[in-house]
N, C-alpha and C positions, 0 to 999 in steps of 0.2 A: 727697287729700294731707294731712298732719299739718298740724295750726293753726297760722298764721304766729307764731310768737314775740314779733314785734315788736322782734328785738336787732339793729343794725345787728356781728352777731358770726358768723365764720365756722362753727362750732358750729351754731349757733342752726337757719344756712341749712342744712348737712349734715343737723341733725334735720329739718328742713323736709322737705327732697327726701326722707329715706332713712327717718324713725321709722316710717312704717306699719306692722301686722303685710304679714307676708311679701317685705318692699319688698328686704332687706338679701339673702334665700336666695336672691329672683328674681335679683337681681345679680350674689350667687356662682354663679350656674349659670350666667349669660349670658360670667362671665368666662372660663370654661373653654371653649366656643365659640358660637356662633349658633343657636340653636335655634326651632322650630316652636312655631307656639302650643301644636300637642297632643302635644310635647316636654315642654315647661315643664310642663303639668298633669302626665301622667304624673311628672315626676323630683317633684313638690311634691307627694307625697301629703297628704290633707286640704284643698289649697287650693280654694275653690270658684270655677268657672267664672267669674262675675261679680267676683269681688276679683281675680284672677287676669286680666280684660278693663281693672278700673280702676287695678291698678297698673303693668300695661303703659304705656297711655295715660297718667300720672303720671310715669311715668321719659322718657319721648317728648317732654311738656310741658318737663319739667326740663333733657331737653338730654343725660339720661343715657344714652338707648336708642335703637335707630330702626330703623326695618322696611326691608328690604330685597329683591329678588328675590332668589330660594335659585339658585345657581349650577347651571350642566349639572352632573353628570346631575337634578341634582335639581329639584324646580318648586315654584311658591308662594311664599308670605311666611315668610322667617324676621326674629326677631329678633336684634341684635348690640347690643352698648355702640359707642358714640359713642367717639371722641379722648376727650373728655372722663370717659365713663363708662370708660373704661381707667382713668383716673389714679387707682380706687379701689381696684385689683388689692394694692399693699401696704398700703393699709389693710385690705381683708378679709380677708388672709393673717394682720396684726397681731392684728385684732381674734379671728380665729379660735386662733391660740395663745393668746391668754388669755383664752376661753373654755373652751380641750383642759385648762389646769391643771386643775380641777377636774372630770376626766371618765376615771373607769376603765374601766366598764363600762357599756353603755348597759341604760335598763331597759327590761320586759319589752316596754312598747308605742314603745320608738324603733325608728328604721329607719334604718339607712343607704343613701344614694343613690349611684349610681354619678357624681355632681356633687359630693357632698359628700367623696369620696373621695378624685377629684381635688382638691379646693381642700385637703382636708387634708396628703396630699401635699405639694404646691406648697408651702403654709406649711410644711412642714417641710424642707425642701431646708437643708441647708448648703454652701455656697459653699468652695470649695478641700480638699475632701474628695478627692471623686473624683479618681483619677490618668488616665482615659481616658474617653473616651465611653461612654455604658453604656446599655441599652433596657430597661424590666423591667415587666411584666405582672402587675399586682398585683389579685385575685380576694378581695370581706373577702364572703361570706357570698353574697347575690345582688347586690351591686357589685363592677364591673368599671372601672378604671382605665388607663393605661398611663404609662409615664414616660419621657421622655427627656433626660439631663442630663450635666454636665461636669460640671470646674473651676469655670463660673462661671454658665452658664445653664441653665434647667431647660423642658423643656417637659411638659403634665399634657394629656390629653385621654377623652373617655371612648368614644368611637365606633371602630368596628374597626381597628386600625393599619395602616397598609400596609405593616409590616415587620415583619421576624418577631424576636420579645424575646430580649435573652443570659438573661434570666431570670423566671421568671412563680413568683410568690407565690402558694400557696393558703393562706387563713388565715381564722378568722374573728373574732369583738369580738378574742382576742388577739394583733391586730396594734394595737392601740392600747398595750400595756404594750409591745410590742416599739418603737415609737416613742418612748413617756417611757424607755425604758432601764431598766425595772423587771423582763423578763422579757430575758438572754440570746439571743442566735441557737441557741446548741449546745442549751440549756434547750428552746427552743420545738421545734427540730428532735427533739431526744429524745424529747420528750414528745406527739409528732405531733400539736400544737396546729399547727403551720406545718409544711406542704409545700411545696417547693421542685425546681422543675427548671431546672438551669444546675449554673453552675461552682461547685465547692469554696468554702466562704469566701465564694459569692454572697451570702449573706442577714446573715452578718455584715459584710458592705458596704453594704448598703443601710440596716441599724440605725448606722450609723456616719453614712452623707449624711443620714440623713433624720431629726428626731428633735422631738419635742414632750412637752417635759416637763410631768409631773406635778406640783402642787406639793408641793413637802415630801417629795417622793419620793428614793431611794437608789437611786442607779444600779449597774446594774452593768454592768460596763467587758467586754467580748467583741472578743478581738483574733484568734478563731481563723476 
């Protein structure tokens, strides 16, 4: 775990528990659902076995994490966030849009995770958008997301739905311009950058809920 600071400042503790490398991903995946040890390595390409053993046990100490039996039908030890490691859900939504300003394209050697896609998501949800429930199935390259959201609550998950989506996204990096509002619905549909199966007007509904601006970027407004 990161060096005591020595500040009796809440900051200070937050870096405590969370500064490690990989301490912050492990957590955005853990907040999207419970997962296996040999979950978490797979979603965290690069991480290795051993850092990946001691930041576990580090979030467990802290109060953040905690193992559990993995429910019927499933067996073995998963991990989940604690009450407490809940409470970081809109900090790392917070922290993840002001990281997205400054992210068009990823480069050659990023990878997007079906964890990260969710969390990106979720951070992007707009509250009183949607007029009705809505399910949508969102595919950026080899991640796999799903959504379910209103008026006012959102749920992000990455594992097979048990319901079948009003709408599934295929797209790949340019679903990120499609969120900062830089790249139109009709634009991406034209341009077979973004495939869509569902309703009319679906994916310029989803660019309207969901949306993570770029900075210094110019939006362009898609009402069709």
């Amino acid at each position: 775990m990161s060096k005591n600071y020595g500040q009796f400042c809440g900051l200070a503790k937050a870096a405590w528990v969370l500064g490690e490398r990989w301490a912050l991903l492990l957590v955005r995946d853990l907040s999207i659902a419970p997962r296996r040890f040999k979950d978490l390595h797979e979603g965290l390409p690069g991480i290795p076995t051993n850092v990946l053993t001691t930041r576990l046990r580090e979030l467990e100490t802290a109060g953040v994490a905690e193992r559990q039996i993995a429910e019927s039908p499933q067996r073995g030890v998963v991990y989940q966030l604690t009450d407490y490691g809940h409470q970081l859900q809109p900090i790392l939504d917070a922290l993840g849009l002001w990281g997205a300003q400054r992210m068009s394209s990823p480069a050659p050697t990023d990878v997007v995770t079906s964890a990260s896609l969710a969390a990106a998501i979720r951070s992007a949800y707009q509250p009183g958008v949607l007029e009705a429930p809505v399910t949508y199935l969102v595919h950026a390259g080899p991640a796999s997301a799903w959504v379910r959201a209103d008026s006012t609550n959102i749920a992000v998950g990455t594992e097979t739905p048990d319901f079948s989506s009003d709408t599934t996204i295929h797209a790949e990096p340019e679903i990120r311009l499609l969120l900062a509002g830089t790249m139109s619905a009709s634009d991406a549909l034209a341009s077979g950058a973004v495939e869509v199966e569902g309703p009319p007007h679906s994916l310029a509904t989803f660019c309207r809920a969901f949306h993570v601006p770029l900075e210094d970027s110019e939006l362009v407004i898609d009402s069709s």
